[in-house]
NUGU-502579 format. One line per field, with one value per atom (N, C-alpha, C): residue number from 0; x, y, z; atom name; residue in one letter. Coordinates in steps of 0.1 Angstrom, whole numbers. Atoms other than C-alpha are relative to their C-alpha. Example, Ala and Ser with C-alpha at 12.3 -4.5 7.8 and 13.67 -1.06 7.14 Angstrom:
% NUGU-502579
nr: c(0;0;0;1;1;1)
X: c(9;123;9;-9;137;-8)
Y: c(-12;-45;12;-11;-11;11)
Z: c(0;78;0;0;71;8)
atom: c(N;CA;C;N;CA;C)
rest: c(A;A;A;S;S;S)
//
This chain:
% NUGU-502579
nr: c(0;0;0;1;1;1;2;2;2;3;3;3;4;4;4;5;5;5;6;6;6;7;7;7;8;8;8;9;9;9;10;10;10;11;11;11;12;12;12;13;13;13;14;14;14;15;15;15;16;16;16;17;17;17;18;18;18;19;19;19;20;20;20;21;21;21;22;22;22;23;23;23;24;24;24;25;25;25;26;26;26;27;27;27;28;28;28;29;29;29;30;30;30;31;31;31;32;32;32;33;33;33;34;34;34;35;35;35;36;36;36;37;37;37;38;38;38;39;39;39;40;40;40;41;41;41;42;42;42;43;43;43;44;44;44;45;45;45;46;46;46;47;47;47;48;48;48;49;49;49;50;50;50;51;51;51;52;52;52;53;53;53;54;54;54;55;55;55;56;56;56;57;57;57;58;58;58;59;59;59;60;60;60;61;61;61;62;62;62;63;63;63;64;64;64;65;65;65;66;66;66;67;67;67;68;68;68;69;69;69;70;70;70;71;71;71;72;72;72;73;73;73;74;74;74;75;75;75;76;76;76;77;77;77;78;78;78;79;79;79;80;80;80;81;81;81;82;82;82;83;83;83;84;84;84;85;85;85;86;86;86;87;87;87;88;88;88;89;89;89;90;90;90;91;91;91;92;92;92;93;93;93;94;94;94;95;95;95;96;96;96;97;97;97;98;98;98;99;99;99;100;100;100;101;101;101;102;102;102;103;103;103;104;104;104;105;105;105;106;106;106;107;107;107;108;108;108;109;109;109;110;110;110;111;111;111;112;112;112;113;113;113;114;114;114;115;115;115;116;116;116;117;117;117;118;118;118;119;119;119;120;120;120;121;121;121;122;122;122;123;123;123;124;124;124;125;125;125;126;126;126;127;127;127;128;128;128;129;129;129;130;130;130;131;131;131;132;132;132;133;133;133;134;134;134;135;135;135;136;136;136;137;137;137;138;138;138;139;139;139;140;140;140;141;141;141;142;142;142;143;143;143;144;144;144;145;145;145;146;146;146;147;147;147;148;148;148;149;149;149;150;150;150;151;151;151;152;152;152;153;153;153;154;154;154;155;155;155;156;156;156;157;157;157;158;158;158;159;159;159;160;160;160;161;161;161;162;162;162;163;163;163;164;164;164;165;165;165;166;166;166;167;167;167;168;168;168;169;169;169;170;170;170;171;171;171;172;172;172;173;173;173;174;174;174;175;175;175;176;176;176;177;177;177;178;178;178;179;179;179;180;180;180;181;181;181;182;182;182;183;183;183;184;184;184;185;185;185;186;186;186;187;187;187;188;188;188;189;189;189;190;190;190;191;191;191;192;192;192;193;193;193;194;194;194;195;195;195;196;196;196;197;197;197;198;198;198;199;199;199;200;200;200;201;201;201;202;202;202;203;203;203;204;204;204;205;205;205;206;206;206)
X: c(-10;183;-2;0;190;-6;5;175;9;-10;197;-10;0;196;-9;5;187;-19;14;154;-7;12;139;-2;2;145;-12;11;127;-15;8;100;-6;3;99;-7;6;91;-12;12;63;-10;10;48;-6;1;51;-7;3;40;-17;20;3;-3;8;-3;-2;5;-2;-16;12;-25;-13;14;-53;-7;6;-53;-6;6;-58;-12;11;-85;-14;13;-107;-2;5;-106;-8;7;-117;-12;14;-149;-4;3;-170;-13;9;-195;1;0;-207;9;-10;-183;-6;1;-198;10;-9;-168;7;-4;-164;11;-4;-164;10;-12;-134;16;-12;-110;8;-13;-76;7;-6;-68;-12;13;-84;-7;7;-90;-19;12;-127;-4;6;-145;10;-11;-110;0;-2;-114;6;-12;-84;10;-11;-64;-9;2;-65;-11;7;-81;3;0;-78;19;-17;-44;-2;-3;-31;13;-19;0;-4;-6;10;-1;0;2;9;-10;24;3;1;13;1;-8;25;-15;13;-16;0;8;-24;-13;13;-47;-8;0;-64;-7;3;-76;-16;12;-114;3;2;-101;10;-7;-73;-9;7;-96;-15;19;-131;-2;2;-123;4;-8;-116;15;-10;-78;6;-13;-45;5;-11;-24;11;-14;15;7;-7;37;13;-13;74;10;-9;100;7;0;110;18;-12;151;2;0;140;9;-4;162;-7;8;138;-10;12;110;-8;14;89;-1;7;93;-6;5;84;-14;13;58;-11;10;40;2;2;48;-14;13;24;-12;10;0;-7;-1;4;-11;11;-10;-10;11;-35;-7;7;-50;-6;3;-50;-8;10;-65;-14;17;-97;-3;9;-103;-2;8;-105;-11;11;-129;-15;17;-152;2;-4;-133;6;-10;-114;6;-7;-92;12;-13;-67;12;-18;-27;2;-4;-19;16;-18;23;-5;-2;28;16;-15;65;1;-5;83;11;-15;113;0;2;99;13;-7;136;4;-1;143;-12;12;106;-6;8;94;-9;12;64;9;-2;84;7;-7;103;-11;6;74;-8;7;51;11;-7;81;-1;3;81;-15;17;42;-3;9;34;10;-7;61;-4;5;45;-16;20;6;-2;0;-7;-15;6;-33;2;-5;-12;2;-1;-11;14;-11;24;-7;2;18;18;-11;43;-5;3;45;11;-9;64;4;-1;80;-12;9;52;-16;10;25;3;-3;40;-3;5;39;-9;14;8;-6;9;-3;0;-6;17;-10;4;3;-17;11;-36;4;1;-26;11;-4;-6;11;-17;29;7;-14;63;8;-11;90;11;-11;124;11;-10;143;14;-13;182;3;-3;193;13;-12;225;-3;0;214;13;-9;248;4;1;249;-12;14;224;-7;12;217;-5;6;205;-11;9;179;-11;13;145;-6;11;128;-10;10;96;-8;7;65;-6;5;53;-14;15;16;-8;6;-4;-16;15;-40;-11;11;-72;-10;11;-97;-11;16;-132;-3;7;-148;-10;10;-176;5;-5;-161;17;-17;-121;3;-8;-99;-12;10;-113;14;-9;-80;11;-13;-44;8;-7;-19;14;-17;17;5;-8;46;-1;1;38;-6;14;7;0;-6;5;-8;8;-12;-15;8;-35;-9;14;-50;3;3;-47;-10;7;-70;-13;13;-91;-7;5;-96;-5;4;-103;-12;16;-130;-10;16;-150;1;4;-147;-9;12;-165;-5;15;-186;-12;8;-200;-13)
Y: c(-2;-66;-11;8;-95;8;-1;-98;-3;1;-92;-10;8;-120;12;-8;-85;1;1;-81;-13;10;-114;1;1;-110;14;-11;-75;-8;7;-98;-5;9;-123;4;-8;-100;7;-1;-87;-6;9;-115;-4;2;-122;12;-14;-82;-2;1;-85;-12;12;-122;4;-2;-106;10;-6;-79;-3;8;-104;-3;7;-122;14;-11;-87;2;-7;-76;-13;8;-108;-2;-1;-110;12;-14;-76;4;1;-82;-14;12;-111;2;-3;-98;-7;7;-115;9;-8;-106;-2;0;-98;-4;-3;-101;-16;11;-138;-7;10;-155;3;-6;-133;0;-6;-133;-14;6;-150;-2;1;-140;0;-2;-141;8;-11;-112;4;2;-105;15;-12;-65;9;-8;-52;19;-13;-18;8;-1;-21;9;-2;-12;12;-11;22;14;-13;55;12;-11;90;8;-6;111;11;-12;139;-1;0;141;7;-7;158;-7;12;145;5;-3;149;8;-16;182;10;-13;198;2;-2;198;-8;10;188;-6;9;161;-6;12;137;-11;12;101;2;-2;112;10;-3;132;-11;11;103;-13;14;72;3;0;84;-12;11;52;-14;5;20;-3;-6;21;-13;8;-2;7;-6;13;-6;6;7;5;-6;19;-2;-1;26;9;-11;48;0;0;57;-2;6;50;-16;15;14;-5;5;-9;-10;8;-35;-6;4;-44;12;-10;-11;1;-5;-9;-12;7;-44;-2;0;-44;10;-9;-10;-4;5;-25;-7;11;-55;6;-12;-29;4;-6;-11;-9;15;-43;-5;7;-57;12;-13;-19;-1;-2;-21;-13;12;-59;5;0;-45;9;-13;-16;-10;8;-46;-4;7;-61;9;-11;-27;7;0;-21;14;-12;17;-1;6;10;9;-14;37;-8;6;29;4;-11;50;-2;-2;54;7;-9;66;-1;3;74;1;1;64;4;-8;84;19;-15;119;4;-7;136;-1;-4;125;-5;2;117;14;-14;154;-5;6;157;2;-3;164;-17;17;128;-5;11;112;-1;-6;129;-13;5;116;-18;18;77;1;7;74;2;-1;90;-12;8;65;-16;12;36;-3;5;38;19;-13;76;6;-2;71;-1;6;61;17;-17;93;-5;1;95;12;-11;112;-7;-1;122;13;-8;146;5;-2;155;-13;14;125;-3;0;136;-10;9;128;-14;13;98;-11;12;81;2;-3;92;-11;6;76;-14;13;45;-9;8;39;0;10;35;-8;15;12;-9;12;-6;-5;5;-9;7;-1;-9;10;3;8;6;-8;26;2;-9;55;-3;1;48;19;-15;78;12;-8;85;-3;5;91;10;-4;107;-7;10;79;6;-3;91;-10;10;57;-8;4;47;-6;8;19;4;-3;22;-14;13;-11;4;-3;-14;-15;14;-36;-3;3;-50;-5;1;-53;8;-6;-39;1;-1;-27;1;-4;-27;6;-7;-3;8;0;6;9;-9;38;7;7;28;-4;13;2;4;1;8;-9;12;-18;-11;9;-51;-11;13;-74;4;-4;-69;-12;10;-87;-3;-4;-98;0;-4;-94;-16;11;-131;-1;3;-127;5;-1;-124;14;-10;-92;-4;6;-114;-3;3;-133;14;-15;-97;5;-4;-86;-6;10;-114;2;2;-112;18;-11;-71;-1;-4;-77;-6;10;-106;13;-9;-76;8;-8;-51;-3;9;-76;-1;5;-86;11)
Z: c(-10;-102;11;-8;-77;13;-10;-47;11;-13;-14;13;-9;15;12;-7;34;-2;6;11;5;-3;20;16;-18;57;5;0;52;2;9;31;15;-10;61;12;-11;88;-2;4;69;3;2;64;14;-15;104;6;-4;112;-7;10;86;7;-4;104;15;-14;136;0;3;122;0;1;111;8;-11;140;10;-7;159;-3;4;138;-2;-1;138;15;-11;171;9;-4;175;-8;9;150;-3;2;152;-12;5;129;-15;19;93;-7;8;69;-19;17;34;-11;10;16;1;-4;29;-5;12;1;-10;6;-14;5;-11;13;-3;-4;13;10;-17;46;6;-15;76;13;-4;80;3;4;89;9;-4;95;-4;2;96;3;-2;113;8;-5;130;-6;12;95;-6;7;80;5;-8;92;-7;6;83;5;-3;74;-10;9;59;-3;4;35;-10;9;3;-12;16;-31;-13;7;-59;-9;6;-73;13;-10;-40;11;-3;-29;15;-11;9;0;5;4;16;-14;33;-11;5;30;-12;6;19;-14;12;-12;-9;3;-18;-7;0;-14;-1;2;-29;-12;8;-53;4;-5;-48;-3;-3;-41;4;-6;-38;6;-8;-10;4;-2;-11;12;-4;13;-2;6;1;-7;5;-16;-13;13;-48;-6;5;-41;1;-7;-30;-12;5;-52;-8;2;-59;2;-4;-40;-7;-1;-40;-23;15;-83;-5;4;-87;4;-10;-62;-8;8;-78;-14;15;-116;2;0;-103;1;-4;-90;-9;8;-118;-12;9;-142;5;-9;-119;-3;4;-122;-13;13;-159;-2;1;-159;6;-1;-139;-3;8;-160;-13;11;-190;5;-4;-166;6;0;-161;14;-16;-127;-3;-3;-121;14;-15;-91;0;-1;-80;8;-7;-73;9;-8;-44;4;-2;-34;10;-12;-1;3;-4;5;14;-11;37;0;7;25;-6;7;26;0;3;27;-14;9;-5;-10;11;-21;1;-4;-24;-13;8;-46;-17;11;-75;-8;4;-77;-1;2;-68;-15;10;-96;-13;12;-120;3;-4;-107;-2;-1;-100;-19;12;-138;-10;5;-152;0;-4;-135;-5;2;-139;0;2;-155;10;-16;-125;12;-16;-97;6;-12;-67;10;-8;-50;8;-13;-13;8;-13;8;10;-10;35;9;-9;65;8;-6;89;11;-4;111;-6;11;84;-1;4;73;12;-15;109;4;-9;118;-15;13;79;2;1;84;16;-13;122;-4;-4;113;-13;7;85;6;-12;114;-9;10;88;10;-5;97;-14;7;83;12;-9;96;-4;7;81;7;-8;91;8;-9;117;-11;10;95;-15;19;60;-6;10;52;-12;9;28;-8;8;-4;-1;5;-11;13;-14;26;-4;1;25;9;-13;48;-7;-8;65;-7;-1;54;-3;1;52;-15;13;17;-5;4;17;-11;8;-7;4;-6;9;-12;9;-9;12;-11;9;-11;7;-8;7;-1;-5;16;-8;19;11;-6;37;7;-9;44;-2;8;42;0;-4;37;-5;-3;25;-6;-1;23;-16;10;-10;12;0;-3;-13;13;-27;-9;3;-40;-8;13;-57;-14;13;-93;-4;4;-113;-1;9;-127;13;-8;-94;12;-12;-71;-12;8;-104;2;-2;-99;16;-15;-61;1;3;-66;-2;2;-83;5;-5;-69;13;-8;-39;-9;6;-62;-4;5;-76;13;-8;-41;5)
atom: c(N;CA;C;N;CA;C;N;CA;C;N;CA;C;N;CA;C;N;CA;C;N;CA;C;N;CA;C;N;CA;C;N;CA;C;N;CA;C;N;CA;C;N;CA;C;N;CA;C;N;CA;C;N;CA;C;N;CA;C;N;CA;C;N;CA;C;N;CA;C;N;CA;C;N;CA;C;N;CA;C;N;CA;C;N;CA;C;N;CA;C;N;CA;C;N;CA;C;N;CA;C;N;CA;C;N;CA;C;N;CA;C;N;CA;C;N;CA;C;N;CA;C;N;CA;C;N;CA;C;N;CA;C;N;CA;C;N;CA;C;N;CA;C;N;CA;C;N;CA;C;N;CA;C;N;CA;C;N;CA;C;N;CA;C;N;CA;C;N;CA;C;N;CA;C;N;CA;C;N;CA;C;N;CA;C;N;CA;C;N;CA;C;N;CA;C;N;CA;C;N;CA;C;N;CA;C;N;CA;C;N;CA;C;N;CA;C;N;CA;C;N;CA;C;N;CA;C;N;CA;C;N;CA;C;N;CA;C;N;CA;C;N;CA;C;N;CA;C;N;CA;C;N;CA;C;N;CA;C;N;CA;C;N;CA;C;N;CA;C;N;CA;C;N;CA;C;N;CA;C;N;CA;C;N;CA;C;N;CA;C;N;CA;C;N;CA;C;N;CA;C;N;CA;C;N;CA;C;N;CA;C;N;CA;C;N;CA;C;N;CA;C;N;CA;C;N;CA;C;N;CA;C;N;CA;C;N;CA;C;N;CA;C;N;CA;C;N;CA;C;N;CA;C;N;CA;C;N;CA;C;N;CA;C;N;CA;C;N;CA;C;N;CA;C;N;CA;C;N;CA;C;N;CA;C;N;CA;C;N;CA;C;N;CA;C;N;CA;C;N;CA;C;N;CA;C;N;CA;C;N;CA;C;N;CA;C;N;CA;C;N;CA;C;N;CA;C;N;CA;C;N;CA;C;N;CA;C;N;CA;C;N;CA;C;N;CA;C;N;CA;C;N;CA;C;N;CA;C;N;CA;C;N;CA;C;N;CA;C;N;CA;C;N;CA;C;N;CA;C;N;CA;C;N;CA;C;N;CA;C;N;CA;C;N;CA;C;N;CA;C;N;CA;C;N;CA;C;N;CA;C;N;CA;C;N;CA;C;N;CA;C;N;CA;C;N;CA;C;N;CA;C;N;CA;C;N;CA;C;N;CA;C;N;CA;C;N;CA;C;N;CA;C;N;CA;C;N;CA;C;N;CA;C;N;CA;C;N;CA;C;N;CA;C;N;CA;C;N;CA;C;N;CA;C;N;CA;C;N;CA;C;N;CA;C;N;CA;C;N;CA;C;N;CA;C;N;CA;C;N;CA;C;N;CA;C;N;CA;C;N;CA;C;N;CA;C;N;CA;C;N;CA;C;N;CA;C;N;CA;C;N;CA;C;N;CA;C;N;CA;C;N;CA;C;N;CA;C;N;CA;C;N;CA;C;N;CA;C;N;CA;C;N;CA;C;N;CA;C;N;CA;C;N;CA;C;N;CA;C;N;CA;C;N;CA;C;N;CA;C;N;CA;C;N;CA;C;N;CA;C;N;CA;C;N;CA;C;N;CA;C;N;CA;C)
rest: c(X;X;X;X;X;X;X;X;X;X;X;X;X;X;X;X;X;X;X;X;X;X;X;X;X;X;X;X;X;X;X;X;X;X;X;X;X;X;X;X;X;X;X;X;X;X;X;X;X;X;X;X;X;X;X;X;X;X;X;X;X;X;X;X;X;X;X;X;X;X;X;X;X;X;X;X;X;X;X;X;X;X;X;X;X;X;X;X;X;X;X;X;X;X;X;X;X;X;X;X;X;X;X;X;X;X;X;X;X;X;X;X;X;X;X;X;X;X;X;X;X;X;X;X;X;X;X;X;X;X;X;X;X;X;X;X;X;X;X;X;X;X;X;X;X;X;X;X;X;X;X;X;X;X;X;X;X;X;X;X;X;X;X;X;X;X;X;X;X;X;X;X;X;X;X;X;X;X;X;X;X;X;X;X;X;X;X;X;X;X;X;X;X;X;X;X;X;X;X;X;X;X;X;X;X;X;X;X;X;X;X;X;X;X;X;X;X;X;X;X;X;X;X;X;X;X;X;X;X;X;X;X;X;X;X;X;X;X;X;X;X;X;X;X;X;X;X;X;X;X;X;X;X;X;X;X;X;X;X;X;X;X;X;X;X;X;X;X;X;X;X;X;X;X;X;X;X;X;X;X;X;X;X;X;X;X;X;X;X;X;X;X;X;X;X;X;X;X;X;X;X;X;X;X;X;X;X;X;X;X;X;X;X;X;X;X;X;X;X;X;X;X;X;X;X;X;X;X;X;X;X;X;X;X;X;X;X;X;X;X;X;X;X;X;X;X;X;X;X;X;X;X;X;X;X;X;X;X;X;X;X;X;X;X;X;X;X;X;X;X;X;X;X;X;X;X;X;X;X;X;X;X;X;X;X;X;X;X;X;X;X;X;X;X;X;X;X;X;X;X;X;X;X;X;X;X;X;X;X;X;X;X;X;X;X;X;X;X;X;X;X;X;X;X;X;X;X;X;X;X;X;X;X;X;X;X;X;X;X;X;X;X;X;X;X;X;X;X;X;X;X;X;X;X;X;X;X;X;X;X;X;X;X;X;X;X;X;X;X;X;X;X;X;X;X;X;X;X;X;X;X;X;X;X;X;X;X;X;X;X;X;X;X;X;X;X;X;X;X;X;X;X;X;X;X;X;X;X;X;X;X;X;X;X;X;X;X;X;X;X;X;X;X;X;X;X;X;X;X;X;X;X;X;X;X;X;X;X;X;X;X;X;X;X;X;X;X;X;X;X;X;X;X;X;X;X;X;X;X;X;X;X;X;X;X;X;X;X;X;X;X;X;X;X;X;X;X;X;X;X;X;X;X;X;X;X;X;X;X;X;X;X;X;X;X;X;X;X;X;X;X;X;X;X;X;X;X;X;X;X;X;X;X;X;X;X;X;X;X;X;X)
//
């Protein structure tokens, strides 16, 4: 499916919204950064990004982040009527996952919808098991969701009038990696390939 003039400007602002992030979060940790020698960005401690939530996983079950993320974990944020981004984005996810389980790695998909009215756990269950037969779709209430989305410091924004079914929602296109232990430690964009987001994964769990 083509890609709309709208989609890159989405894209664009992303990229502008996570560079503000980094710069936040290195300046708010001067500390050695174990994971140095892995990093793409410039990010460094990063304990700015990601915190504790509660939403709804795709068997109906209220979950929080500590029964979510007891592995290490890709975290998407997006929806499951997106047009294009959000299936190509979790496809990539999806393979990158499957490359570091050849490499001895288990790495969980996670889906967070930003579209709870129409991602209930029943859609998502059908998309996430379609994509990756380990990926976790969470949703929740709009409460949940904004409280999920503000400590991992993303954007999105549901339109006011969804009388329209197929209503679009803003959002931001990162893909988080957060470790058990540790919490986040470095962010993808939509750019990178399965193969090197597979490779930069692991030199993290390697280190």
């Amino acid at each position: 499916m083509p890609v709309s003039t709208r989609t890159y400007a989405i894209a664009a602002i992303s990229v502008v919204a996570i560079g503000l992030v980094a710069t936040y979060a290195v300046t708010r940790n001067s500390t050695s950064d174990r994971y140095a020698a892995c990093r793409a960005s410039n990010i460094s401690g990063a304990a700015t990004i990601g915190g504790p939530f509660t939403l709804v996983d795709e068997d109906g079950r209220t979950v929080t982040d500590k029964d979510v993320l007891s592995k290490p974990s890709l975290v998407y944020f997006g929806y499951t009527f997106c047009p294009d981004i959000c299936p190509t984005d979790t496809a990539r996810n999806a393979e990158a996952v499957d490359a570091l389980e050849e490499q001895g790695y288990e790495v969980t998909p996670v889906f967070i919808s930003v579209d709870p009215d129409r991602d209930t756990p029943e859609v998502l269950k059908e998309w996430t098991d379609y994509l990756h037969p380990r990926m976790i779709g969470l949703t929740g209430s709009a409460e949940q969701i904004a409280a999920a989305a503000k400590q991992y410091r993303t954007y999105y924004k549901v339109p006011e009038d969804k009388s329209d079914e197929y209503y679009l929602v803003d959002h931001m296109t990162q893909t988080y990696l957060m470790l058990p232990e540790t919490g986040f430690v470095e962010f993808f964009n939509r750019e990178m390939t399965a193969e090197d987001m597979a490779n930069s994964v692991a030199c993290f769990l390697g280190s």
